[in-house]
N, C-alpha and C positions, 0 to 999 in steps of 0.2 A: 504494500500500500504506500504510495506517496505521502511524503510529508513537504510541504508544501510555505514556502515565511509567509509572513503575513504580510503582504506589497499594501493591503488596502491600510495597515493600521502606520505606517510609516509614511506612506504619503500623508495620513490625515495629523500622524502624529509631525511635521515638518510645517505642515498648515498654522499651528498652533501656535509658531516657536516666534513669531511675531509680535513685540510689545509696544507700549504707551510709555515713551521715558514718563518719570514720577516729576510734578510741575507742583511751583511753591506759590504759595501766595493763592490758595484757589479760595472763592468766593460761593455762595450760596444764594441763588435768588427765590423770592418765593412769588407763587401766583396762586390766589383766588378765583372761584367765579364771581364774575362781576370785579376782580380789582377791589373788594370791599376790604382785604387786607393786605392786600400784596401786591403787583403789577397785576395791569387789565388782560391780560391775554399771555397765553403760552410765549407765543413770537415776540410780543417786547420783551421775553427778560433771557430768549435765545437772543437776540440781540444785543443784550447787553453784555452777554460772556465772551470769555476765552478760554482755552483748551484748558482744562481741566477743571472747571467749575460744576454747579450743579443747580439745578430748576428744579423745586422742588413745589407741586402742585398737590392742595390743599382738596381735601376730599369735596366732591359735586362736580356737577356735569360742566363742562367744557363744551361750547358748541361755538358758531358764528365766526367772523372771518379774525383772522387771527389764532384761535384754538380749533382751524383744520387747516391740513396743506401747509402745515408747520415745515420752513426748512430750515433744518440744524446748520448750517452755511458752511457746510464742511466742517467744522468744529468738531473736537474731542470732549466733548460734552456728556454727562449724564442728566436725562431730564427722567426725574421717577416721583412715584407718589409720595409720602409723608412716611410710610411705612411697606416698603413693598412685599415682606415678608407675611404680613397678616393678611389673611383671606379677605377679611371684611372690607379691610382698608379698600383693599384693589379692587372690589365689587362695586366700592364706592365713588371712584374715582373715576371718570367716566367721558372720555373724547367721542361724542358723539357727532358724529359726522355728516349725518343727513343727508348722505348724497342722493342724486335723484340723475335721470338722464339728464337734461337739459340744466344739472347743478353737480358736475365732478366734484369728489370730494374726498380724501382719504383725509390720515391723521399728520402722517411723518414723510417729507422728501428729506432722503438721509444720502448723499451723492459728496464724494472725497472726504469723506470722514473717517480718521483713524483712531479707531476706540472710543468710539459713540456709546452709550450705553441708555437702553430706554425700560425705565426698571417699574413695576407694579401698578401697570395699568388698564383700563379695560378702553378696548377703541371699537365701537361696532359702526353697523350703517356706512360705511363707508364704500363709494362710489367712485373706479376707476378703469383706464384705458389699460391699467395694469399696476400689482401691488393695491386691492384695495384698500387694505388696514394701510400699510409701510411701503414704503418700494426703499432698496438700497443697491448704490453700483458706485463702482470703485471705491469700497467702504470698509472698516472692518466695525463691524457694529452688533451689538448685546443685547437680545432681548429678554432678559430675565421677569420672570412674576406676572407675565402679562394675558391679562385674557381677550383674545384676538377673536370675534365672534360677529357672524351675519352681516359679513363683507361681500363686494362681489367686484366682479370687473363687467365692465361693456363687452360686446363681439368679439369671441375669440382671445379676448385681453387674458395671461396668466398670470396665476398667483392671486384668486380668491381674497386671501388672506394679506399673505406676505410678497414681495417678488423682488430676488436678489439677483443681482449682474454685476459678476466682475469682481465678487467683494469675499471676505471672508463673513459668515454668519453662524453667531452662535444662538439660541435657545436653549435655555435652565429654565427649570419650573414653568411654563406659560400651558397655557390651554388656547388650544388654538381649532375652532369649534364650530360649523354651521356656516361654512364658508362657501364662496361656490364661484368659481371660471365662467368665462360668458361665453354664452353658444355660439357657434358659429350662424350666421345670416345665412337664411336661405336665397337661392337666385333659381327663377322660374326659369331662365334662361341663358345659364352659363354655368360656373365652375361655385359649386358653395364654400363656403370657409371651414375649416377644421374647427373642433371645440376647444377652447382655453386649457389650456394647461395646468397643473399644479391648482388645484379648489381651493387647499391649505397653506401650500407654500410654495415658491417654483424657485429654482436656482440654474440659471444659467452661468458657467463660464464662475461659479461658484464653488470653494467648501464651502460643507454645513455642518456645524457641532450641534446635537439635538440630545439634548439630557433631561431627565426628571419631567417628562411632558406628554401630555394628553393629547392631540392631533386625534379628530374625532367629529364623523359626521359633516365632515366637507364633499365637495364633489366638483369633479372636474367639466368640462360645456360638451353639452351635445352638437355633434357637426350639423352646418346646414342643412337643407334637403334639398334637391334639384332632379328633376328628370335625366340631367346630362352628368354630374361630377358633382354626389353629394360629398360634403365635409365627412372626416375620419373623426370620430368621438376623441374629446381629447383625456392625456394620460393625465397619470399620476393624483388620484382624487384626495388624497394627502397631502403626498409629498411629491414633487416632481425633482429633480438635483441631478448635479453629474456627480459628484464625490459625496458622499454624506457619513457621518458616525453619525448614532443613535444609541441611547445609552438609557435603560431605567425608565423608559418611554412606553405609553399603550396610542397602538395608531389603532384603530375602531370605528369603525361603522361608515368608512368612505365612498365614495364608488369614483368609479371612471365615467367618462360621458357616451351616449349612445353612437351611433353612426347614424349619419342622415340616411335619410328615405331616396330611393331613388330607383329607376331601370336596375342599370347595375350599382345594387347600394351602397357603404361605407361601412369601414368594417368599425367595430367598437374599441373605444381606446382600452390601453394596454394599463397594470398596476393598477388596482384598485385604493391599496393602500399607498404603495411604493413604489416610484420608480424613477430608477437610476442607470448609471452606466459602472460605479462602483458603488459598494457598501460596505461597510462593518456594523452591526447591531449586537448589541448585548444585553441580556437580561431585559427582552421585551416582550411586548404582548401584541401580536398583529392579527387581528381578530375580529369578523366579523361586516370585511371586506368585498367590493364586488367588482371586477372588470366592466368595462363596455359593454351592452347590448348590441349587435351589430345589425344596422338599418336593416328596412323591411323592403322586398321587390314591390316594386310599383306593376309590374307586367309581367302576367303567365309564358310560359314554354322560354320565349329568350331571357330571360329576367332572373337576375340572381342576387340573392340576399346577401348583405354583408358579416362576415366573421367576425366572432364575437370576440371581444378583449383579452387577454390572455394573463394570466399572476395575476388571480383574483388579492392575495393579500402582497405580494411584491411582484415585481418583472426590472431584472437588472437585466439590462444588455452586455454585461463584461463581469467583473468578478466581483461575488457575494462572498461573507466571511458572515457569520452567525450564529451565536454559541448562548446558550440558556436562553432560550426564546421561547415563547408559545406560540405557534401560528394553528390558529383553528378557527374554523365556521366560515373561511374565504370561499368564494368561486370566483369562478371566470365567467365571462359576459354572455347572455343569451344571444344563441344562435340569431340572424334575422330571419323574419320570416317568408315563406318562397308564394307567389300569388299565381293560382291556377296551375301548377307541375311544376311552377320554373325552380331553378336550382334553390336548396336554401344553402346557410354559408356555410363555411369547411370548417374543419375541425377548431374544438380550439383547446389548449392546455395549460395544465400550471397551474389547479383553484389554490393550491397553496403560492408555490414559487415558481419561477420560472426564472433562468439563470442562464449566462454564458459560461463560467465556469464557476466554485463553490467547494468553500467549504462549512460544512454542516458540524457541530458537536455539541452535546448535549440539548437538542432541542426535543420539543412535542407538538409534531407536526399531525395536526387529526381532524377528523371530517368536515377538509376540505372536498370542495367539487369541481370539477372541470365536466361539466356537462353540456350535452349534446341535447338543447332544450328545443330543437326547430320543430314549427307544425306548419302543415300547407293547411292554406283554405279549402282548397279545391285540390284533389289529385292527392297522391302519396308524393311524402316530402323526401328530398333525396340530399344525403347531409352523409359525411365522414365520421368514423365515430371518434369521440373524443379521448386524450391520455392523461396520464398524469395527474389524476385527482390530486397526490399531496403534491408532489414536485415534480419538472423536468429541466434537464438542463440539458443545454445543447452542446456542451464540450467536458470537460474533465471536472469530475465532484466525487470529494471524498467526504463520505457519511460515519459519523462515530459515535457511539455513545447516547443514539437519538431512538424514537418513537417514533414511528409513524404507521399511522391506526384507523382505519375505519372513512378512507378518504375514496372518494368515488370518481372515474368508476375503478381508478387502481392506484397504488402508492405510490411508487415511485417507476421514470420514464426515462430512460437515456442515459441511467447511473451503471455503468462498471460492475459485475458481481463483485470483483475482488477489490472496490474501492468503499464496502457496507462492512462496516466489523462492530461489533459489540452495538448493537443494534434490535429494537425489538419490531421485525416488521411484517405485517401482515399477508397471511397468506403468501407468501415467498418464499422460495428456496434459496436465500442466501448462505452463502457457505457457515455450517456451521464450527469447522475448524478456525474461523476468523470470530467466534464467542456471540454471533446472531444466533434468535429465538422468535418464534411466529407463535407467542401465547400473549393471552388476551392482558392488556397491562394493568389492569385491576384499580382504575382510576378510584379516586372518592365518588366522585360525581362528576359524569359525561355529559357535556353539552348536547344538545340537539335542534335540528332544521322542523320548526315547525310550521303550522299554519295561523295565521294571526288572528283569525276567526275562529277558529274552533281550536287550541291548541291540542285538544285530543287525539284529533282526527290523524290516524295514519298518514303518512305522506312519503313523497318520492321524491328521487334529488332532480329526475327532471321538471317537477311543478316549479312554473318560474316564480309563482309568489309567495314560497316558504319566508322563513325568516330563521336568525339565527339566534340558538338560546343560551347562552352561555353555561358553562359547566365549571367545576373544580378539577382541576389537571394533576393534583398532588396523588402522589402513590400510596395506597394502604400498605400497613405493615406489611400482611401477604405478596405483595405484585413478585411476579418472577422478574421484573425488574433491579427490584431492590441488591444493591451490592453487584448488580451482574454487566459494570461497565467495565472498560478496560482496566484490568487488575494491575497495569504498569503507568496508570494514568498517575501522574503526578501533577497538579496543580498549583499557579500561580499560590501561594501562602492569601495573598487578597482577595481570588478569583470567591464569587458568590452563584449560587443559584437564584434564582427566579423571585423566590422570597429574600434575598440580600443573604439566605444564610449561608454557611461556606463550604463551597462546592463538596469538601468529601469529610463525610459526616461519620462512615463506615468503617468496613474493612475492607471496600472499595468504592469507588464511585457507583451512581445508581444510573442508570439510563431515563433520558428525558432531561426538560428544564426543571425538576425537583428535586432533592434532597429528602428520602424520608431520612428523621432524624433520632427516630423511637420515644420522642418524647410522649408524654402522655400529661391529661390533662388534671390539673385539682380544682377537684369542685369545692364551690365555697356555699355553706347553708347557714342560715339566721333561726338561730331558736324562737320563737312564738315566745317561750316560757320562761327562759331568760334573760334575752335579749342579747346570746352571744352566739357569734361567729365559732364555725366549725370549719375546717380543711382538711381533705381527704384526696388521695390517689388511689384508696383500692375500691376496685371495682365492688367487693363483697359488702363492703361496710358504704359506700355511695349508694346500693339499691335496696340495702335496709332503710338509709334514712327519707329515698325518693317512696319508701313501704309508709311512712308515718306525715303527711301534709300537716296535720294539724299541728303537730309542732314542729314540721325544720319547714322553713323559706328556701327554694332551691333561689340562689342569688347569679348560677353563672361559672364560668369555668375563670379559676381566679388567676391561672397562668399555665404554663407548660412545663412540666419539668420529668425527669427522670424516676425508676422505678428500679435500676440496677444501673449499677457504677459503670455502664459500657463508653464513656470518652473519658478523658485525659480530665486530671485537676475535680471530677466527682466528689464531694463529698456525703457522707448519711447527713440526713437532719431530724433528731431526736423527737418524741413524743412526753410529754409530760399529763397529768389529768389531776386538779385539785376536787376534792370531793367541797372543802371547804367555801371555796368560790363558783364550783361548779362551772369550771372551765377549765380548758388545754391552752397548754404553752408548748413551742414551737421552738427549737435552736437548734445551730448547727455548730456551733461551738462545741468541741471539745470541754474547756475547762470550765466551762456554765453548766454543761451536763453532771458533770464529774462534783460541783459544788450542790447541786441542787438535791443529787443523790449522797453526798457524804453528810452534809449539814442541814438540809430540810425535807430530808424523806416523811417527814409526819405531814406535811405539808400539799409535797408533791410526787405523785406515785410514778414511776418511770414505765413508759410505755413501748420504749425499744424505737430504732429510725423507722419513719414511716415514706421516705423517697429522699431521692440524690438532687441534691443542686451544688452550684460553685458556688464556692466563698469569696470573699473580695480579695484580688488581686490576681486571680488567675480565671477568671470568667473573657468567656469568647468575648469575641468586638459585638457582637449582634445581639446577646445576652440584657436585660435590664433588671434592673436592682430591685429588691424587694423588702419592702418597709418597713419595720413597726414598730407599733404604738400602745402605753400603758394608759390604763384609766384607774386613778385610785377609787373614783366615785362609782363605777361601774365593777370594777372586781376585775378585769377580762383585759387580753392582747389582741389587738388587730393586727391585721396583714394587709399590705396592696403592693400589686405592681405599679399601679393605676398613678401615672403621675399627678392627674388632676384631681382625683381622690385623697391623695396625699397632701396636696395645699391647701386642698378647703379644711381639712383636718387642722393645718400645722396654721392656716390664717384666722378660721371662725370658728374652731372650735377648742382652743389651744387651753382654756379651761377645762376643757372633761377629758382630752386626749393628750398626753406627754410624746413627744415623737425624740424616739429612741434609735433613729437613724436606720443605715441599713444592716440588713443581717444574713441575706444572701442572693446568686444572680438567677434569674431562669429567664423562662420567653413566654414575649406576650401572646394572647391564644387569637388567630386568626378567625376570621368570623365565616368560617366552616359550619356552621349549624351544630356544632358537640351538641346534643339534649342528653341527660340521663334518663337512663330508664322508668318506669314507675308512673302514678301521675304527678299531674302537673297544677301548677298553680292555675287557677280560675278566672275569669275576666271579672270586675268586678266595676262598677260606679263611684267617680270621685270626686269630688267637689273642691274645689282650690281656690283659695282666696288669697289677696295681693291688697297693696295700697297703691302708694305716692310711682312706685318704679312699677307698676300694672302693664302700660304701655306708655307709647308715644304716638299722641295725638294731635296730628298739625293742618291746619285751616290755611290755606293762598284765596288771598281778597283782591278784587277788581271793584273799580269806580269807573261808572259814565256821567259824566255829564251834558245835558240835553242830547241822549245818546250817542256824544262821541266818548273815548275812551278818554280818561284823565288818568295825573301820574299819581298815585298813593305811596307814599315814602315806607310804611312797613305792613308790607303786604301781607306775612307772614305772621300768622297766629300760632303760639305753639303751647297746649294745656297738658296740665300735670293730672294725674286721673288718682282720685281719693278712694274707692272702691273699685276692685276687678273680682270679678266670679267667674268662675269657670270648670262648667263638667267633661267630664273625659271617661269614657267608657277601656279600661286599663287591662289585657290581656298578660301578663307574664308569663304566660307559657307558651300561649303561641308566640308572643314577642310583638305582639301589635298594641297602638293605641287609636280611640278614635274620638274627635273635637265633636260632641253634642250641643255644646251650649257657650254663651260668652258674652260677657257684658262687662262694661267700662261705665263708672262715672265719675265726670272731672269735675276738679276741684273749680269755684266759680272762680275767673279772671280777668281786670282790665287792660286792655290793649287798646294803646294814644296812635293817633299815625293822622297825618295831613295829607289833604286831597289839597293840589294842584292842579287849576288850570290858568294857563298864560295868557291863553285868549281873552280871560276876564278882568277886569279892574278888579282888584285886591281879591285877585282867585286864591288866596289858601284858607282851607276850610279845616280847622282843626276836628278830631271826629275821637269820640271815646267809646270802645265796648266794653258793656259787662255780660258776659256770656256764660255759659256751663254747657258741656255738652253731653251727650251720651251715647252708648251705640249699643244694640242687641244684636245675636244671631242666633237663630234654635236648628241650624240646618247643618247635619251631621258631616263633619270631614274624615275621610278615613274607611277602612284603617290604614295608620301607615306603622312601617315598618320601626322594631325597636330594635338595635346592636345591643345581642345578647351577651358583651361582655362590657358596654357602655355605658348601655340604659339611654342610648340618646336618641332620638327622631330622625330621620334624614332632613337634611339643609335645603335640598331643594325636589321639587317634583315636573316631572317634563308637563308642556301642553297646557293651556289657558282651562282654567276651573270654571266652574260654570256659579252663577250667582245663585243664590236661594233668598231663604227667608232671613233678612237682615237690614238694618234700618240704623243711618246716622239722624241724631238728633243735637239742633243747636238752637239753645233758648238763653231769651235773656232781655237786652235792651242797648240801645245808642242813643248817645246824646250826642246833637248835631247844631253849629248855629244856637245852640240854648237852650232846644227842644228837644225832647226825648222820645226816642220812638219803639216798641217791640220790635224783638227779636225772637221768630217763631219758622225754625225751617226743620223739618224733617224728610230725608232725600236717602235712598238705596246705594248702595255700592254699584261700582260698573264694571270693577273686578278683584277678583279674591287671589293671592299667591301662593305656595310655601316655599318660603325663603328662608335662612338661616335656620337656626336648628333650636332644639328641648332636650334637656337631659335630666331622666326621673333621678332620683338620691331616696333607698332607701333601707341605706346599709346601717343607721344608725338608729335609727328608731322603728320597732315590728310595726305600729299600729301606724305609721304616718307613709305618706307617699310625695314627696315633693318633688316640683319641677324647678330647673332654671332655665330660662327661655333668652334665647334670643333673637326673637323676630318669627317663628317658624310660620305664627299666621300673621297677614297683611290683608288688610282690604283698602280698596280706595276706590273713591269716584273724580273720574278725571274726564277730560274734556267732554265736560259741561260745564254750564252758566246760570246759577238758581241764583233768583235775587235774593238777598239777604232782606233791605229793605229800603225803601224808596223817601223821599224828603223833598221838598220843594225850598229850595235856599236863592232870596234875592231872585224872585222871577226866572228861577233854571229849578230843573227835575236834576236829583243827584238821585244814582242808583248806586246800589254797591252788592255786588253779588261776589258768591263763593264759587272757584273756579276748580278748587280740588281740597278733599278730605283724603287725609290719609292717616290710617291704623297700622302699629306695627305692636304686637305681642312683645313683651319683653321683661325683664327682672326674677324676681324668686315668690315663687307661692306655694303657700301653703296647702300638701291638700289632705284630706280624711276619706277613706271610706265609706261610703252611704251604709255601706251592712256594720262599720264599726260605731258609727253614730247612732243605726239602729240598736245596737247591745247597751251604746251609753244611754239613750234613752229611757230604755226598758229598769 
């Protein structure tokens, strides 16, 4: 077997070697919207810099001329948010673009800039001939933290999202999301245009460094259509590039663009996810991808459909390097379709990869498709059958150590027998003197091609409107996988699998992008009766206590760790049981063991180790620490891995809980579904109450006078809420919860603001509210989903919600000119979100269930114009209406059970 350097990782690693000398004397600018603190606009305070300074923009929306088509003037500049590391910040911060045809508009022209740096921001709407969001050429430029979303280009224009020429381009951490290349123009009578390139990003005449980033749900232009010379679907619905690394990255849910319609059609563009002329990827997720569709015959017998795209999840034209990957649920583009016998299109291949040459190690390449989907209208359809469900390459590829499983209609196509070794791959006779096995790899949980309508419904990889389900790729302990990679595999000391954990966990490597690692899990339970914490790894003494509900609380799996000393640095960690306090303690200590049993065995009865963890100083890199805490007022010791567990303890509760630092390392438990056996907790009805930090509830006011618009200096109402209530139907076993009910009422407030008009003799109108507002909703959210080792809500939900029964309420009074008038408006939401997230807390108290919220529900009513109320001042009509109401969920509440309020009652 060949062994082969690594040419792609030296070119990309030469790319790199390029610096920013370090510049004294840098400055800081900051900008506002509106200028209300800072400079007016992005562009005056890039023009105020020099190479090495920084623009630093202030959370709110950036729109209007100046904060788009921003250009950095070739400067070495970094222009980032306030914080670009926190999620929130960057969600907040917002270069809205509003491009339209007849009003181009992106965010950034980045052109001779060396070491640009554009750090924690979100730019959508943006409208271009190319580079919707960014364009950059002769540049070397950084896009760290930024969420890059619902861009496009005009005709054929590439790069969606991003579009690089000529420059070096890196991407850390950004989400770059719902982008989309602009179609080729049809021409009824002549040659039509190809479809845009690159949905997500395009790089021509480019490196690209792509790390820690989501690329997801972009899509590359469909080609024109023409009777004579339709456009060819354009590539790459991702990523388009000639060089790229990709690192720690999931590219997901992109497609290529179709082929125009035509006589003789256009065939569909190539990569779904990927596509390049080189590559290195490592430790990624490609998954979920689709080639081109290739155009449909416009005319029976002479008339022939276009070929459908080919590297549904990548299509490198030159050499691939790819090691701990996932590539699953990709195809390749639907066939076109043939009108009345005429031909439909040829073959096509690669639902996973498609490659010039390659090398493959450690990946989990699985049910992919390269399918042969063509139907005739009329006539039987006449089409070449299709190859290489997982991979084909067209020149020399060496496979190691990898998976590939259940890819249709076959696994691998153009590969070498003698260049597959230690390999588990289906139905194939690869030589088994080279350590290949064709047994089933015994996943946790297989993804699958469903139907989006019925997800029951059997289905076939030729139905073109399946969809893909995502699965868990990790090996059960059993897989004939396990241990069965190359036994002489020695690995980089750094090199990681899939989960960051490190690649060889065994007494060999495992085959696939997984590491099983044998850990096993300890569940954590809440006595009813005492109100103490229990942890356990055996199985036997876990499904006695999931035997007793009424007194243990299953709370979750509390981390991962060992059950026999099988790695390096192991140690026991001891059992103790006070009868006295009617609790266990927990060390791994040595000489704490050795004390407790010399000098307080009346105390504490020795219970022998009950599982292995590292102690501090020789715990892996990927390993985290685990906490604990005394309580004299409670009797009892807690445990968490949980860092955010651990500060609420160590910041609001540092009264009842003493924190006694750490005591040993393990791993956090992935959100694999662990359930114990037995049953399970109940759904139950909660009631949660809140004050002053309830929500945030904010009012935007407009003024006409004698219906033109006048200027009001503070337009912005923002009230503090003195009662929040809120039910929630709370599932802990399924893991679901769902929003029934929610009411806000704020505290009453005066808000001053002056109505200007210029047109009037001595037009300023001073204006006072006293207001109070409130809001109801009885219409049920949910359920959504709880992370069984977090307790928290998911942050966001796809797809606009639909409104229900809900009602803003704003009463009160103005006084205007002298005179006082009501204030009586009651007006519906115009739309509801889930945004931001909730996280229940209810490891310290049995009877209580609390939440901390931050935003997960939103309502608001926006464009509209309810008049607030109306005034006659000095022979003019002054109206003032409300233009938007917006609710965000947020702070700490408290909640109780309705069945535990029913027992206090009784």
């Amino acid at each position: 077997m060949r062994c082969r350097p690594c040419n792609v990782y030296v070119l990309m690693a030469l790319a790199l070697l390029a610096g920013t000398p370090g510049l004294s004397s840098a400055e800081t600018f900051y900008v506002s919207p509106g200028g209300k603190t800072g400079l007016p606009t992005i562009q005056a305070a890039v023009d105020m810099t020099r190479d090495g300074d920084t623009v630093v923009l202030e959370a709110g929306t950036y729109t209007g001329p100046g904060n788009w088509d921003v250009d950095l003037r070739g400067k070495a500049i970094t222009v980032r948010s306030s914080d670009p590391e926190n999620a929130d910040v960057v969600r907040a911060t917002i270069i809205d673009c509003q491009g339209g045809e007849k009003s181009l508009h992106r965010a950034f022209y980045v052109v001779g800039a060396q070491g640009a740096t554009i750090s924690g921001l979100t730019i959508t709407n943006g409208l271009a001939d190319s580079g919707g969001a960014v364009y950059c050429e002769n540049s070397d430029l950084t896009l760290a933290h930024c969420r890059i979303t619902a861009n496009a280009t005009l005709a054929s224009g590439p790069g969606g999202g991003v579009c690089s020429v000529a420059s070096t381009l890196a991407l850390e951490g950004c989400e770059i999301s719902g982008n989309s290349a602009g179609a080729g123009l049809d021409a009824p009578s002549g040659w039509a245009l190809a479809g845009g390139n690159g949905g997500g990003l395009y790089a021509a005449d480019s490196f690209v460094r792509i790390s820690d980033c989501t690329i997801a749900d972009n899509s590359a232009g469909a080609g024109g259509n023409s009777p004579f010379g339709p456009g060819r679907g354009g590539h790459g619905g991702g990523i388009y590039a000639d060089s790229v690394l990709v690192v720690r990255s999931s590219i997901e849910g992109n497609s290529a663009g179709k082929g125009g319609d035509g006589v003789q059609a256009a065939d569909g563009g190539q990569g779904g996810g990927i596509y390049c002329s080189r590559a290195a990827i490592e430790n990624c997720t490609i998954e979920g991808n689709s080639a081109g569709a290739g155009g449909d015959s416009s005319q029976g017998e002479k008339g022939l459909a276009g070929n459908g795209g080919e590297g549904g999840g990548i299509f490198c034209t030159d050499s691939l390097q790819i090691t701990s990957s996932l590539v699953a649920g990709n195809r390749t583009g639907r066939l076109g379709l043939g009108l009345g016998g005429s031909l439909a299109g040829m073959n096509t291949t690669g639902g996973g990869i498609s490659c010039g040459q390659g090398v493959i190690d450690h990946c989990t390449i699985v049910s992919n498709i390269a399918g042969d989907q063509a139907l005739a209208v009329i006539g039987d359809t006449k089409s070449v059958a299709s190859s290489g469900g997982g991979m084909v390459c067209s020149g020399e590829a060496d496979v190691t150590n990898s998976i590939v499983w259940g890819n249709t209609p076959d696994q691998l196509f153009g590969v070498n027998l003698l260049d597959v070794a230690y390999c588990d791959v289906e139905g194939t006779a690869y030589p088994v003197e080279q350590g290949n096995i064709s047994i089933d790899p015994a996943f946790v949980q297989p993804g699958q091609w469903a139907n989006p309508d019925d997800p029951a419904a059997k289905v076939s990889a030729a139905d073109p409107g399946i969809v893909w389900v995502p699965g868990d790729y990790r090996l059960t302990a059993d897989s004939a996988c396990v241990d069965a990679g190359d036994p002489d595999y020695a690995s980089d000391p750094n090199a990681v699998d899939l989960d960051g954990s490190p690649r060889l966990a065994g007494k060999a490597t495992d085959m696939g992008a997984y590491e099983v690692r044998n850990l096993v899990p300890v569940y954590r339970y809440l006595s009813n009766v005492t109100g103490k914490h229990f942890y356990t790894a055996d199985v036997a003494e876990q499904a006695s206590l999931a035997q007793q509900p009424h007194i243990w609380t299953f709370e979750g799996v509390a981390y991962l760790t060992y059950v026999a000393p099988t790695e390096p640095g192991l140690k026991p960690v001891y059992r103790f049981w006070s009868e006295k306090l009617a609790s266990h303690f927990w060390t791994i200590s040595e000489a704490e063991r050795d004390l407790l049993i010399s000098e307080y065995a009346d105390a504490w009865a020795y219970e022998g180790p009950v599982f292995f963890a590292y102690p501090e100083g020789v715990q892996p890199a990927d390993a985290k620490p685990v906490y604990r805490f005394w309580s004299g007022s409670l009797g009892t010791h807690f445990y968490t891995i949980d860092e955010a567990e651990k500060d609420l303890l160590v910041k609001q509760q540092a009264g009842v809980w003493d924190f006694e630092g750490i005591v040993w390392y393990a791993y956090e438990a992935s959100d694999t579904g662990q359930e114990p056996p037995g049953p399970q907790p109940q759904a139950d009805d909660y009631g949660f109450a809140c004050d002053r930090m309830a929500a945030s509830y904010a009012i935007e006011l407009k003024a006409y006078l004698d219906g033109r618009e006048v200027r009001i200096d503070n337009p912005s109402v923002s009230l503090s809420s003195a009662i929040g209530y809120m039910e929630m139907t709370v599932d802990l076993g399924a893991m679901t919860t769902t929003l029934t009910g929610f009411r806000i009422v704020t505290e009453p407030a005066q808000h001053a603001a002056v109505v200007t008009d210029s047109d009037v003799t001595g037009g300023q109108f001073p204006l006072t509210l006293s207001v109070q507002a409130f809001f109801d909703a009885t219409t049920a959210r949910g359920p959504l989903t709880v992370n069984p080792q977090t307790l928290a809500f998911p942050t966001a939900v796809a797809g606009p919600t639909s409104i229900g029964d809900e009602v803003f309420q704003i009463v009160g009074s103005a006084v205007f000119e002298g005179q006082k008038y009501d204030v009586n408006l009651t007006v519906p939401p115009t739309d509801f979100e889930l945004q931001g997230s909730g996280t229940f807390d209810n490891s310290g108290y049995p009877e209580r269930l609390d939440v901390n919220m931050d935003g997960p529900f939103q309502w608001r009513r926006q464009g509209q114009a309810d008049l607030l109320f109306e005034a006659n001042v000095k022979s003019h009509v002054l109206q003032l209406y409300v233009t938007s109401v917006q609710l965000r969920s947020t702070g700490f509440w408290l909640g109780k059970s309705h069945a535990e309020e029913g027992e206090t009652a009784k």
